[in-house]
N, C-alpha and C positions, 0 to 999 in steps of 0.2 A: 941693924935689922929690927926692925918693929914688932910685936906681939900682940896678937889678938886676945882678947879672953872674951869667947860669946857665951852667953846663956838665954839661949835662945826656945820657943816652942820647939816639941818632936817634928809638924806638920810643918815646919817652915824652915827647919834648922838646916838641912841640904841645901836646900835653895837661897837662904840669906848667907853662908858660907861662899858658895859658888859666887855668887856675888859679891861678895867682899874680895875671893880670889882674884878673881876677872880684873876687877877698880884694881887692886894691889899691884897686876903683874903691869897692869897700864900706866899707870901716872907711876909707880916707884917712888921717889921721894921727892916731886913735883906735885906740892898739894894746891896747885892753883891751876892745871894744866883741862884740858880734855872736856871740856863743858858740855860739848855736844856728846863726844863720846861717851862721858857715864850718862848723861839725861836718856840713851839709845837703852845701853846695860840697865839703867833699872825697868824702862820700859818695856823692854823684853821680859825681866824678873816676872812685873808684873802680867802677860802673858804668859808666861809658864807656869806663875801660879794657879790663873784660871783652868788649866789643865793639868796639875799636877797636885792642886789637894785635893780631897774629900768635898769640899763645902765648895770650891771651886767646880770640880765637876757636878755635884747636886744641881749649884745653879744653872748650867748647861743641860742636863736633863729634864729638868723642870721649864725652862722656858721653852726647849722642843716639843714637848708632851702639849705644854700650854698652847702653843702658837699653832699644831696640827689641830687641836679640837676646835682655835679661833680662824684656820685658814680653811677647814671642810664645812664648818656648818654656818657662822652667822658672815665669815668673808664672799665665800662663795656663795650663799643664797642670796644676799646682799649685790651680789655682782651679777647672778640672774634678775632681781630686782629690776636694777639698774638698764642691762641690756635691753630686754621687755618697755621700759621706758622712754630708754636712748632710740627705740624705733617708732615711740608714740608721739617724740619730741614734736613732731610738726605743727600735730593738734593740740598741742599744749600739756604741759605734762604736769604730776602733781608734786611732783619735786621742784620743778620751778613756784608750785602755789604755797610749800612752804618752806623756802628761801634756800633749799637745796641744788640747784639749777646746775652751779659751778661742778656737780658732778659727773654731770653730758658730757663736758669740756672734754673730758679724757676720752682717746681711743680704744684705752682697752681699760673696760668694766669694772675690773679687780684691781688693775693698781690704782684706779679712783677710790677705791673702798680703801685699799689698806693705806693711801696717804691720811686719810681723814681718822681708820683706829692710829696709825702711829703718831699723829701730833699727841694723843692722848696717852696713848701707851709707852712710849720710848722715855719723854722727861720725865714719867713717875718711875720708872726702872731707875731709870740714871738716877736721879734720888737715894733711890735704895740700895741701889750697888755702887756707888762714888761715894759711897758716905765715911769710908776706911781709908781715906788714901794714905795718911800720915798720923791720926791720932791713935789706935791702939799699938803703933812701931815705937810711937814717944811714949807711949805706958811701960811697956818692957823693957824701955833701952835700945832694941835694937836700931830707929835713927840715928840716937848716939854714935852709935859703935859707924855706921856708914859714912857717918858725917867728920869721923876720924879723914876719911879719903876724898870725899866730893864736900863741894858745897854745899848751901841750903837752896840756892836755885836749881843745883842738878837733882836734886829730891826731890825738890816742891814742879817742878817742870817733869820729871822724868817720869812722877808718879799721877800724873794729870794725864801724861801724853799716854801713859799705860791704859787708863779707864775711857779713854775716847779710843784705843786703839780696840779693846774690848766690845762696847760700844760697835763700832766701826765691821765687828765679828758678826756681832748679832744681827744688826743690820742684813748684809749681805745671807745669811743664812735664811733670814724672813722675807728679802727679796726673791732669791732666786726661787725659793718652796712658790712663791705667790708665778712669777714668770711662768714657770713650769707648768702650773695648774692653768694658764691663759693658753698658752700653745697647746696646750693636749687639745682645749678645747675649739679651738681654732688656729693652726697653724700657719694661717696666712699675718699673725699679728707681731710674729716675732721680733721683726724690727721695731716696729710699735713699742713691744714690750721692752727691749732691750735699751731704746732710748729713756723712757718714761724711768726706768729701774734708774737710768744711771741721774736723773733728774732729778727722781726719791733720794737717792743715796747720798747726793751731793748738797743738797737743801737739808734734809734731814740732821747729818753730818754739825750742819754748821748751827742747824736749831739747839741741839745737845749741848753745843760748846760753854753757853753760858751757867746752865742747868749744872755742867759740870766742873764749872769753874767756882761755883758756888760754893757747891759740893766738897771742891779742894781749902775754901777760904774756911768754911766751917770746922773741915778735920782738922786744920791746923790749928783751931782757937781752941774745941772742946777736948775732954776727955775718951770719948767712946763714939764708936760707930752710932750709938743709938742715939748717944746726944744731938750728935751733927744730922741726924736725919728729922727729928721734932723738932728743933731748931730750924729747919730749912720749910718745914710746912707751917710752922708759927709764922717768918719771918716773912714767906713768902704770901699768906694768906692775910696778915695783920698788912702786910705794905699794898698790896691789894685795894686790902677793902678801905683802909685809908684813904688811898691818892682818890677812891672812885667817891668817897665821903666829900671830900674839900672839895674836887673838881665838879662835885652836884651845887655849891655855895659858889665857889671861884672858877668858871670853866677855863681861865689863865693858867689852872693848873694843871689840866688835862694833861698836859705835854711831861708831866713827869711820870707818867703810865711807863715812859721808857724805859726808866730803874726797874721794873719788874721786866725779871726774864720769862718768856714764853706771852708778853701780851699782845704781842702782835697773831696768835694760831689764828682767831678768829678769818683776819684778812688774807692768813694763809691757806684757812680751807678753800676760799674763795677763787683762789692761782693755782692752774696746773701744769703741770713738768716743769721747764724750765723759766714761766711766769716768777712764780717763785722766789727765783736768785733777789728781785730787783728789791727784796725787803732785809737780804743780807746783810744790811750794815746794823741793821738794830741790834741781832744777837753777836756782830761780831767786837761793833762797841761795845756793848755791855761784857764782853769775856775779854777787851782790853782791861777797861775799870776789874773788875772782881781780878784777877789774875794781877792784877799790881797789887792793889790789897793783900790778896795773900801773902807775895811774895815779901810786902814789909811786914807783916803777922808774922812770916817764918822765923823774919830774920829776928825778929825780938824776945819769938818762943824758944824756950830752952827744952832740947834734944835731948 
């Protein structure tokens, strides 16, 4: 029989317990066993935490408070904008005279508006809340203590699959607010809406994954949440403005714009609903590469 010894925070010690429980009664003394299954249990953790601490629920009130003052005043006046527009389109409209056009495309008004705030809005959240996934657990010990029982891929995967499933919360909380407010205002659009939502949520989805795959490769390397997040606007902005340097001397170089995650929004404000998908493969290569990286980071950081 094996023996734990945790010493762990107050705000997390129930819950990293429970956890260690769960892995314990599952694998028994099969420490190679279950890959998916703890990748599931810490993913979950990680969803219990977002509603079961303190600073976990802050962030959940804070981003509803935020998102109602951003869905009633500049999303919705924006989406009357638009409407007002979308019926002038014929004669020409002045969205299309400053390169806004692509946002006619949509059927309904508002989830035009909110694809174009969430390109901007969603990858700097992810930023700031994927920045924990593994490095202040390796400060304390407590990835130690877990890595007694799972692997460093059911960690390094379970605790990714946790912040895109988070992610994946939000999302849907700031769709359906946005649907809602389209149908009250006309109820003949719901279909409308409900496809375009599920267009959002699924393009959207896969935009994050690299943002958050980033996110995972950084907490693994640094010490703290705060490192891994200046680290990811240094890295991100320094690679940036790099590749667009050389590629103004070498336009051969153009093509490594790809290594930067999110430089495809541009082309993506441009696509709506399920347009979209067909630029897929950029963010989903790029969270193959980073998400390998980590996984050899992990395996060479000491827990």
């Amino acid at each position: 029989m094996t023996t734990f010894y945790l010493h762990l925070p107050v705000n997390n010690e129930t819950l990293q317990f429970s956890l260690l429980s769960k892995i314990y009664q599952l694998t028994g003394k099969n420490m190679s066993s279950g890959f998916l299954m703890h990748s599931l249990l810490i993913c979950q953790f990680e969803l219990k935490r977002l509603f079961s601490t303190r600073k976990g629920l802050l962030y959940l009130i804070t981003f509803t408070l935020v998102w109602y003052f951003i869905l009633f005043y500049p999303l919705r006046s924006a989406a009357d904008f638009l409407a007002q527009e979308h019926n002038a389109a014929a004669g020409g409209s002045f969205l299309d005279f400053v390169g806004w056009g692509a946002l006619l495309n949509w059927q309904v008004p508002e989830l035009a508006v909110y694809w174009h705030f969430a390109l901007i809005i969603f990858p700097l959240l992810t930023i700031l809340t994927s920045a924990d996934q593994t490095c202040s657990d390796r400060e304390r010990g407590t990835l130690r203590f877990l890595g007694l029982r799972v692997s460093r891929n059911s960690l390094f995967f379970g605790r990714f699959a946790g912040a895109m499933l988070s992610h994946a919360l939000l999302i849907a909380i700031s769709l359906l607010s946005t649907v809602v407010v389209a149908v009250y205002q006309d109820a003949a659009l719901l279909a409308s809406a409900l496809n375009g939502a599920a267009a959002i949520a699924v393009n959207l989805l896969i935009v994050l994954l690299p943002f958050t795959a980033m996110m995972a490769v950084l907490s693994a390397t640094v010490k703290s949440a705060r490192q891994a997040t200046v680290w990811a606007i240094l890295i991100w902005s320094f690679l940036a403005g790099i590749i667009s340097l050389l590629s103004s001397y070498l336009p051969v170089l153009e093509s490594l714009k790809i290594l930067v995650p999110g430089y495809q929004m541009s082309a993506l404000s441009q696509l709506s609903q399920w347009q979209a998908i067909q630029l897929a493969y950029i963010p989903l290569l790029q969270s193959v590469v980073l998400l390998s990286l980590g996984c050899w980071i992990m395996h060479r950081q000491k827990l």
